[in-house]
C-alpha positions in Angstrom: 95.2 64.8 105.9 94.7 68.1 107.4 93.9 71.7 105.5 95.5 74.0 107.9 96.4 78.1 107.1 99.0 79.5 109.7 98.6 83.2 110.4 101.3 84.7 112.2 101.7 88.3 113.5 104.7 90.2 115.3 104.0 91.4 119.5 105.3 94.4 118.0 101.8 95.1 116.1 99.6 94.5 118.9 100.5 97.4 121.4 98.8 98.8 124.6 96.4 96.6 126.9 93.8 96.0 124.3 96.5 92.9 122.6 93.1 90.8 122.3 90.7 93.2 120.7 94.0 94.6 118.3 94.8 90.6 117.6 91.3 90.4 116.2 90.8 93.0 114.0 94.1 92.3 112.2 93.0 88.7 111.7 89.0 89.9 110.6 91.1 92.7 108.2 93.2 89.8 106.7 90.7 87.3 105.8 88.5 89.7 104.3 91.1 90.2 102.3 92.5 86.7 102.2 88.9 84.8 101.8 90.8 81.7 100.3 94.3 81.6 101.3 96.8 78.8 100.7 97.7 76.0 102.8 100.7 76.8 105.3 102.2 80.2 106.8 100.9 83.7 106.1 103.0 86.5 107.7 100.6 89.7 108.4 102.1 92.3 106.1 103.8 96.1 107.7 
């Protein structure tokens, strides 16, 4: 059996070039904030 945490985030957040660099702050934001999340999908809130 497998633990796995799904994190998923809409295009429409990540504007502009930088899609990489804006991906990774909302993921480093959320699991701060998240430091033991449940098993299965997580929708990045706003």
């Amino acid at each position: 059996m497998r633990d796995i945490v799904i994190l998923c985030v809409l295009k429409s957040r990540l504007p502009g070039s930088n899609m990489g660099g804006r991906l990774a702050d909302l993921i480093d934001s959320w699991a701060r904030n998240n430091p033991e999340p449940y098993l299965g999908l997580h929708w990045l809130p706003g």
